[in-house]
C-alpha positions in Angstrom: 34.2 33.2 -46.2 36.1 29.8 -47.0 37.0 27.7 -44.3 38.5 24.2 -44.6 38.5 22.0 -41.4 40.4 18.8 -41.4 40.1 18.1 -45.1 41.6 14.6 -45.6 41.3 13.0 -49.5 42.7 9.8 -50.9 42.4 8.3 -54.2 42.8 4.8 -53.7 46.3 4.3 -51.6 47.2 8.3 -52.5 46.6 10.0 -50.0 46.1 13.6 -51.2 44.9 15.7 -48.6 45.8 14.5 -44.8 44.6 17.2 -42.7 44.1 20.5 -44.4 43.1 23.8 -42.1 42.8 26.8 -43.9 40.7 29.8 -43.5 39.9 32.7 -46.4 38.4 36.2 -44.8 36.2 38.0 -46.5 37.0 40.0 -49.8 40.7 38.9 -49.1 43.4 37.4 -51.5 44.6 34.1 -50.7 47.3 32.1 -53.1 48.0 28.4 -52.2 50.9 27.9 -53.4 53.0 24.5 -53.9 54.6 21.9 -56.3 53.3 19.8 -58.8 50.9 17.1 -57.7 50.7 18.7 -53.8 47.0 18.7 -54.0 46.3 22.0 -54.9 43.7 21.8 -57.4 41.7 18.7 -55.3 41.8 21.4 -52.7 39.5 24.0 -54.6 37.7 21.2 -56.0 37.0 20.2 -52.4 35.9 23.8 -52.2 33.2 23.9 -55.0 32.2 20.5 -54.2 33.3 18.6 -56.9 34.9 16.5 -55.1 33.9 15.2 -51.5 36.2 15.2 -48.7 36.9 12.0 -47.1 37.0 13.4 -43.3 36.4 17.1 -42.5 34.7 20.0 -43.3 34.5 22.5 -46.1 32.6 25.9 -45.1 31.5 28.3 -47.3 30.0 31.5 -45.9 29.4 28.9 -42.7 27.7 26.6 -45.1 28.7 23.0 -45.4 29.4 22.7 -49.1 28.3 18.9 -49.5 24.4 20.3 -48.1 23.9 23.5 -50.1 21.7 23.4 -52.9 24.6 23.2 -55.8 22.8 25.7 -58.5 22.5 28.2 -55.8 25.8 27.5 -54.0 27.7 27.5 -57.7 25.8 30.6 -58.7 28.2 32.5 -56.0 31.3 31.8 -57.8 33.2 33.2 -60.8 36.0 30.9 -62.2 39.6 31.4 -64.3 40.4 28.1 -65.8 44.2 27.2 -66.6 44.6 27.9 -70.3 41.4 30.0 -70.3 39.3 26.4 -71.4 37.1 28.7 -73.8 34.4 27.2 -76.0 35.9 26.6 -79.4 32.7 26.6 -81.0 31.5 30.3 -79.9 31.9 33.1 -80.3 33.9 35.6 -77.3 30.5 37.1 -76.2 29.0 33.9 -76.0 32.0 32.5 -74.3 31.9 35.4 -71.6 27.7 35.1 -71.5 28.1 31.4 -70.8 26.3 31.5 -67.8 24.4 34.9 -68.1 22.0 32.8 -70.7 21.4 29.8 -68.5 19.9 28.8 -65.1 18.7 31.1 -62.3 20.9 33.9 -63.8 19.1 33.9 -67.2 19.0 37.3 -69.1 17.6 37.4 -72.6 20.5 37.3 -75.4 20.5 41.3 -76.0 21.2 41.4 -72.2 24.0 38.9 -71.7 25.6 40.3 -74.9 25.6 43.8 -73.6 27.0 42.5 -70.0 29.8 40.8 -72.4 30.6 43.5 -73.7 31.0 45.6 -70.9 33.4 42.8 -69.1 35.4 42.7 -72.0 36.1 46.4 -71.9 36.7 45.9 -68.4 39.5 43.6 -69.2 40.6 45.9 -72.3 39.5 44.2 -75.1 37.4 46.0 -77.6 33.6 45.6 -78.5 34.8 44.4 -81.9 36.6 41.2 -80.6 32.9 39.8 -79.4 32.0 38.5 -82.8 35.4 36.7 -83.0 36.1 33.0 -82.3 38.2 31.7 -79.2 41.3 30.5 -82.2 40.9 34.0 -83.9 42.7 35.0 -80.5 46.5 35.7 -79.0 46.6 33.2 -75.7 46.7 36.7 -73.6 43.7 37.7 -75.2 42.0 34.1 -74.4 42.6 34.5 -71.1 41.5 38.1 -71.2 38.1 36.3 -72.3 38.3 33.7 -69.5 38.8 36.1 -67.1 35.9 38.4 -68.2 33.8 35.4 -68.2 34.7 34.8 -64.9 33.2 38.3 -63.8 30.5 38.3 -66.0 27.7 37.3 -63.0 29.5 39.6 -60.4 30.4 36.3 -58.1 31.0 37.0 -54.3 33.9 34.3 -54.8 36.6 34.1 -57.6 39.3 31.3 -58.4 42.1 31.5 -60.4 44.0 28.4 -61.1 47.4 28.9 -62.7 46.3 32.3 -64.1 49.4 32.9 -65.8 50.2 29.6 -67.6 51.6 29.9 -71.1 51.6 33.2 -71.2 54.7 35.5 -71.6 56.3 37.6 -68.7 54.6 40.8 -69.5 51.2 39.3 -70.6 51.4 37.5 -67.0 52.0 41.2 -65.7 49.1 42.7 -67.7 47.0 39.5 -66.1 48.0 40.2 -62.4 47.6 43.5 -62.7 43.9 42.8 -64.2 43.2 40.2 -61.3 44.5 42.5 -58.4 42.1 45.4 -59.5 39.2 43.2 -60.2 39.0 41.8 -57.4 39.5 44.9 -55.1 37.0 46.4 -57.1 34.4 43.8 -57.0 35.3 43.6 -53.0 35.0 39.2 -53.9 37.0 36.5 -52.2 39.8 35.1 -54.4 41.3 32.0 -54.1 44.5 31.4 -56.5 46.2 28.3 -57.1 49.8 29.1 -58.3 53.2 28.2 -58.5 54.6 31.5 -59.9 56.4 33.5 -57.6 55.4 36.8 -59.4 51.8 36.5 -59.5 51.8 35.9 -55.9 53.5 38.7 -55.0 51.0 40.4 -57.3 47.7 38.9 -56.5 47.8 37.9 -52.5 47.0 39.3 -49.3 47.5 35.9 -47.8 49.6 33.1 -48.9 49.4 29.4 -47.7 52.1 26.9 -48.5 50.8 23.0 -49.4 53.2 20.4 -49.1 52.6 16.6 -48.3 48.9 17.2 -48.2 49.0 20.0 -45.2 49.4 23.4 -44.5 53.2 23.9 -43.6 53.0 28.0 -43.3 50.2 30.4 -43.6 50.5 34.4 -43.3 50.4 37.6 -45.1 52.6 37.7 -48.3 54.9 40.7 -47.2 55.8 37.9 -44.7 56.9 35.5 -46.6 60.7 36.2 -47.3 61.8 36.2 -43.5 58.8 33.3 -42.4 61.9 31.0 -41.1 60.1 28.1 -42.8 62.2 25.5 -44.7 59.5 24.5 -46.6 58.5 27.8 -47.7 62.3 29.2 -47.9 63.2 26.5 -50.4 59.9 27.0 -52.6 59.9 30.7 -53.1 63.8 30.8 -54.1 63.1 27.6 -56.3 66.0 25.8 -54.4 67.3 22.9 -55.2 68.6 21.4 -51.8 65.9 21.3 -48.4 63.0 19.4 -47.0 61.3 19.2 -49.8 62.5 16.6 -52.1 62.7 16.9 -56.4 60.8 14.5 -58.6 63.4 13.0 -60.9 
């Protein structure tokens, strides 16, 4: 469903990205996981287009990204934000119906208020919470929200990017648990960006490791703990000493 080719960025002399190859199948899992500032997040913005790779290709469903048309490309995906990024001035339902009442998707405002609804329940909040405001809310509920708005056009392709930021260890558990059964349910490709150990245990199939701008190890998560790669040995046991050096 997602294949990167190549993907080099720089921003000015920073080189970014120097060579990513990745590949997503199909209605799978993948987490790309990695430290602070490894290019992660320019990575799925490379993915949506946002930002335009400086050599190489980005495929989507065999589609070059930077030549699909971008409302019907966009319309494909669902998105979690880090720290849900709901809109202070409306309400949860309108938050979740954000996109249900604009563009190609466009359902009257009974419609996208009863599809609200229904993706709230689906991540267990209650039909009374709709008519609430984003800072009437618990951060676990916000990010309930964000991840019902995420669902609420039934998107082939869902990213999460540091789903479980802020939140404490058994909401994070609550949110992984939600993730995982969404997206089996829904059958989408999901692309997490994350470096908690726990929710990628939780969320992947597939787990890719980002260092220095490149792939160093890709393979299934129940792979991960005997890999044999430095790189990934040192990450997932949060190590102090190995090849990858800390920022001080």
């Amino acid at each position: 469903m997602i294949e990167l080719r190549g993907v080099h960025k720089s921003f000015g002399n920073n080189a970014v990205l120097r060579g990513v190859d990745l590949t997503i199948p199909k209605g799978e899992s993948m987490v790309i996981i990695g430290g602070s500032g490894t290019g992660k997040s320019v990575t799925l913005k490379c993915v949506l287009g946002l930002v335009k790779p400086d050599a190489g290709s980005v495929l989507v469903d065999g589609q070059d990204v930077t030549t699909a048309d971008r409302d019907a490309f966009l319309a494909r995906f669902g998105m979690l934000f880090q720290g849900a990024a709901l809109f202070d001035s409306m309400t949860v339902w309108q938050n979740v119906a954000f996109r249900l009442l604009r563009g190609s998707l466009k359902k009257t405002k009974s419609e996208a208020r009863d599809i609200a609804i229904e993706k709230l329940r689906r991540v267990g909040l209650k039909p009374d919470v709709a008519d609430l405001y984003p800072a009437e809310l618990s951060g676990g509920m916000q990010k309930r929200v964000g991840l019902a708005r995420a669902i609420a056009a039934d998107p082939e392709i869902i990213f999460f990017d540091e789903p479980t930021t802020g939140l404490d260890p058994i909401m994070a558990g609550v949110i992984n648990e939600l993730i995982r059964e969404i997206v089996v349910e829904m059958g989408a490709t999901a692309m997490t960006i994350t470096h908690d150990m726990t929710s990628v245990r939780a969320i992947a199939d597939d787990v890719a490791m980002l260092h220095d701008g490149v792939i160093k190890w890709t393979g299934r998560v129940d792979q991960m703990d005997s890999s044999g790669d430095p790189y990934l040995d040192q990450f997932i046991n949060g190590r102090a000493e190995g090849p990858i050096a800390a920022v001080r």
